[in-house]
N, C-alpha and C positions, 0 to 999 in steps of 0.2 A: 241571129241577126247580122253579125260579123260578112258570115258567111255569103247573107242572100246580098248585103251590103256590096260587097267582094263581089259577086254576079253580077253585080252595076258597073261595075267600073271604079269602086272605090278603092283608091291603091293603097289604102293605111288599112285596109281589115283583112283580117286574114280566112279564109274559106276552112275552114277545119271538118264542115260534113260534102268536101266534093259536091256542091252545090253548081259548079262548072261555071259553063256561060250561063247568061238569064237568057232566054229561047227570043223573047220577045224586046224585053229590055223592062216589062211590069212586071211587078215582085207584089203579092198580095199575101200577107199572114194572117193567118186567123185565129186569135187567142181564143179560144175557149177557156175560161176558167173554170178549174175543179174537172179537169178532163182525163182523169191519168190515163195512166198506159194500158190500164185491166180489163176498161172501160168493154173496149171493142169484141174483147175473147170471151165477156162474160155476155154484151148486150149486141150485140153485131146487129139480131135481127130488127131492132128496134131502128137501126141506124143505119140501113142498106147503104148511101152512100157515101160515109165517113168507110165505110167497111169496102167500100170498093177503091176506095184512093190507096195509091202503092205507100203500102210502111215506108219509109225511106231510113228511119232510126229509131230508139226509145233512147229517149235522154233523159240524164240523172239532173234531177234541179237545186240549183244550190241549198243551203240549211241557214236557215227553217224552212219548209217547202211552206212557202204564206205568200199570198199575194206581191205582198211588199217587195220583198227582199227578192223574190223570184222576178217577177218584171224590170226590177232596176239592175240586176244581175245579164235579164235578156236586151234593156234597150241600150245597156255602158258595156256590154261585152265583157265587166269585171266581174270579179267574183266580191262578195260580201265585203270581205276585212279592207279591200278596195273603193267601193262606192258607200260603205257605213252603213245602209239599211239592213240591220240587225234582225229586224224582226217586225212584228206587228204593233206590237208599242214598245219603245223602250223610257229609260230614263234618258232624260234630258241633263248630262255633265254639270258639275255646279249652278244648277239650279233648286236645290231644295228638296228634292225631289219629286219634284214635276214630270210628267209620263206624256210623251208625246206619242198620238196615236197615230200613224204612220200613213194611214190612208186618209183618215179625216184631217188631222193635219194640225197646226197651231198657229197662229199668223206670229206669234213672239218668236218663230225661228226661221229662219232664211232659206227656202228649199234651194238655193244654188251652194250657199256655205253647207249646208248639212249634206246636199250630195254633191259634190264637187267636179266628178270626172263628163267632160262632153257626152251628151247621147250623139248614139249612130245617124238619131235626126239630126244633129247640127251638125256632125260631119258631113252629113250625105247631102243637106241642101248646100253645106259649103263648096261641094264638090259638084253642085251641078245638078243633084237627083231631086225630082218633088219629092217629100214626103209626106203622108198625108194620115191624121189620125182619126180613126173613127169611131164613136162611144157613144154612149147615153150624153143627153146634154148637160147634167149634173154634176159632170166630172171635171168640165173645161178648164175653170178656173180655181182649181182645187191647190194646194200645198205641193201633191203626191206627185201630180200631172205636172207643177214644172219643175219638181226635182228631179222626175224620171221621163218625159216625154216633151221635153222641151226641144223646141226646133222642128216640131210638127206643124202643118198647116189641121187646126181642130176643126173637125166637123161634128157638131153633136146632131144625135141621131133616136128617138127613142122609140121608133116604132122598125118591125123588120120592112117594110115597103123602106122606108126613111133610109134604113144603114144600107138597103142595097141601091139605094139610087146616089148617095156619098159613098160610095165605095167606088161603085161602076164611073160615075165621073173624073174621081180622081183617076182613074188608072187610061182615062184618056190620052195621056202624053207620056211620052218616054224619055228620058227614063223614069222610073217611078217608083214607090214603092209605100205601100198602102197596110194599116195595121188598124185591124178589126177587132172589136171585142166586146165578149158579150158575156156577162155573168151568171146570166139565167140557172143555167145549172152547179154552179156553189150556192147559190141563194136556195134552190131548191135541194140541193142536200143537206145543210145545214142544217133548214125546218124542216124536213119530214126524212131525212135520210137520202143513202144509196139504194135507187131498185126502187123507191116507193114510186109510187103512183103520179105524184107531180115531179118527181126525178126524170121519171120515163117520159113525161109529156113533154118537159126541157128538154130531154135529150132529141126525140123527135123533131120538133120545132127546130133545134141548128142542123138537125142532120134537112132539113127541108130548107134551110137555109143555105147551105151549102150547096146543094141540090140547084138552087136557082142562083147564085153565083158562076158555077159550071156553066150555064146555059147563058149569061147574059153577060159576064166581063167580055172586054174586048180579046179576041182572037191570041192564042200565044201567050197568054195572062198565066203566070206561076204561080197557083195557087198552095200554098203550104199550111196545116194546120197544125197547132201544135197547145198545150196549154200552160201553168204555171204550179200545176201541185195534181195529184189526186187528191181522195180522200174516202176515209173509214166511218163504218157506223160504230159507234160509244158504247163499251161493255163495261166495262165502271168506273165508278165516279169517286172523284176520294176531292172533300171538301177541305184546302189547307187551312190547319188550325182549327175544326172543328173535332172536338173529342180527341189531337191529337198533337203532339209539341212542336211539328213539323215548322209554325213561326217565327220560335223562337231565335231570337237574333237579326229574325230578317226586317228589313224597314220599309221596302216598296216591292212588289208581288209586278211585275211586267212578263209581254209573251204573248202566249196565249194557253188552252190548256194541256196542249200537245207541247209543248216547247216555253220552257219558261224562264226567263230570264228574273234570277233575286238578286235585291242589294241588300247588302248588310248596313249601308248608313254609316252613322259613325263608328261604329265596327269594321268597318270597310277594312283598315289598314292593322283590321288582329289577324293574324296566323291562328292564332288557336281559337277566335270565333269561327274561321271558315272554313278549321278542321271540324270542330266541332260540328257546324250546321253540314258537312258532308256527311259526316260519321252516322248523325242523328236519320239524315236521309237515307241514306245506303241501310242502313238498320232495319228502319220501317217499311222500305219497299222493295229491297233486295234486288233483284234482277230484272223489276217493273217499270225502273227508270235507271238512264244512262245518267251519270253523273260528272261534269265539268265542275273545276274552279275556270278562272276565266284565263289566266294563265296555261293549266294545260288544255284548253278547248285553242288556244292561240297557237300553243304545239305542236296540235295533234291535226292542224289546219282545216280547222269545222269550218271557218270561216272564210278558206283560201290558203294560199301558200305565201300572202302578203298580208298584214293586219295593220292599217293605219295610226298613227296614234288615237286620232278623231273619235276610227272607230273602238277601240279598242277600248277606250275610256267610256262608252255604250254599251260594252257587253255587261251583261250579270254578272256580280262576282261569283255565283253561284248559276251555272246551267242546267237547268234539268229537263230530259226527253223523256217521254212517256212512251212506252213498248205495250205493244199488244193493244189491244182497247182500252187502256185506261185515260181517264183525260184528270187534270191536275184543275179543279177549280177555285178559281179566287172568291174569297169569301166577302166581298162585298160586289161580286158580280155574280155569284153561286149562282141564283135564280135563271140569270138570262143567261149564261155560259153551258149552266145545264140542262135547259128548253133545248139546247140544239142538239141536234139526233147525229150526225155528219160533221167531221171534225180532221183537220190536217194540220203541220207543221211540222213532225216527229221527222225520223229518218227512215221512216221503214220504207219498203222497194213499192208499196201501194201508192203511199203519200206521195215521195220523190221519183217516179218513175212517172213521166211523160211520154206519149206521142209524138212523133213528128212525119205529119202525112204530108204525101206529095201531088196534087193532079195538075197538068198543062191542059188549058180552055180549047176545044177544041175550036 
């Protein structure tokens, strides 16, 4: 977003994928969530024209590759340890340990205090550019929406006639710059998977979506698509703290089950609880999970090459990624964590390995 931002005329962002001039002076993105980069090589036919828009790059998505973190990463230009969305729920800082869920949101916490830094909408209409967002109508007044999309003009939208006729208006004037999105296809991988059969009819549907986009935005309209994670189908389940000591020590279980953020509670500030709760981990699943203290995940810049206090006080003191198919479920969500067939946040190159297509309207 920097980039297309920068294609506008905005002189604080910086262009880092050669995005050049914008042809027309309309900037339209298209978030597909749950779209990765594999998508195309494995299902092309399904999606003739997502398969005919020019690659222009495959972009790495910051970690955890989850909705959250990934969009507030795309609309603030920063990285994680920057704008503090950690993850898909974390704990909430001296609060007791209370788990804010990141999407749904909390009204006891301030989406401007918890994510701090301007989005590229409040630059970009400071500087002149409409911005314009366009969603399901459920979303408008959300927690998530003005910690990460704030300084958009919202247009809710929940049928495809609907988002293509708020889309197409917006990008009536110039300069402009219009962000689309549509979740159909994480929602449909999640319940029945990658490649199943309502996966493929999601994916169909944007690629026909798209399709009439092409054909009806105004003239010279930059269309770029791009998403905010892939994502894997589930090859095993490992229930924490069932038949196994995996809890011990821990106090609050956040994350999700690809990516999981632990706290030890008042343990927090032992050395040898958080050797121990590694030791214990690395033990039982060896090479199946990558393992952080929260300290070397700060290091090793999982979460950027800057890590705020804010944030940093949000991470787990204990991180763990899940390799391969395995997904790490919490044992008072077991049931509904493990209904879902389709699952991201890890680091693998499926999960964090996005898309970034390009078509100009003819």
């Amino acid at each position: 977003m920097p980039s297309i931002f920068s294609s506008l005329g905005l002189a604080s962002a910086a262009d880092s994928i050669s995005a050049g001039q914008s042809p027309s002076g309309r900037e339209l993105l298209f978030l597909v969530d749950g779209f990765g980069a594999d998508v195309l090589a494995r299902y092309a036919t399904v999606a003739p024209t997502l398969a005919s828009l020019v690659a222009h790059a495959t972009v790495q998505t910051s970690f955890p590759s989850t909705t959250a973190t990934s969009l507030a990463t795309l609309t603030t230009g920063e990285m994680p340890g920057t704008h503090g969305m950690l993850g898909y729920t974390v704990q909430v800082p001296r609060s007791g340990g209370r788990i804010l869920n990141t999407l749904k949101w909390d009204e006891r916490v301030d989406p401007v205090i918890w994510q701090p830094v301007p989005t590229l909408f409040e630059r970009g209409m400071a500087a002149g550019i409409r911005t314009t967002h366009v969603a399901a109508k459920r979303y408008e007044n959300s927690g998530f929406t003005r910690a990460v999309f704030r300084g958009a003009h919202y247009k809710g939208a929940n049928i495809t006639s609907d988002l293509l006729k708020e889309t197409i208006d917006a990008l009536k004037v110039s300069p402009s710059f219009v962000y689309l999105y549509v979740n159909d296809l994480d929602s449909a991988g999640h319940s029945d998977g990658v490649g199943s059969d309502k996966w493929l009819a999601a994916l169909t549907s944007i690629d026909q979506l798209v399709a009439l986009l092409i054909e009806q935005v105004p003239r010279g309209t930059r269309i770029w698509v791009t998403a905010d994670h892939g994502m894997i189908n589930v090859g095993e389940k490992i229930v924490l703290g069932q038949d196994n000591e995996l809890l011990t020590d821990i106090a609050v279980i956040a994350g999700e089950p690809r990516a999981r953020h632990l706290y030890l509670g008042q343990k927090a500030d032992s050395p040898q609880a958080l050797s121990e709760v590694i030791s214990r981990w690395s033990e039982f699943f060896g090479e199946k999970v990558t393992l952080h203290s929260r300290a070397t995940a700060i290091a090793s810049g999982l979460f950027g090459a800057e890590v705020s206090q804010a944030a940093a006080e949000r991470a787990g003191d204990v991180i763990a990624i899940a390799q391969d198919g395995l997904v790490l479920l919490d044992p008072e969500r077991a049931d509904k964590e493990g209904e879902m067939v389709g699952h991201h946040g890890g680091d693998s190159e499926i999960e964090s390995s996005v898309p970034l297509l390009v078509r100009v309207a003819d």
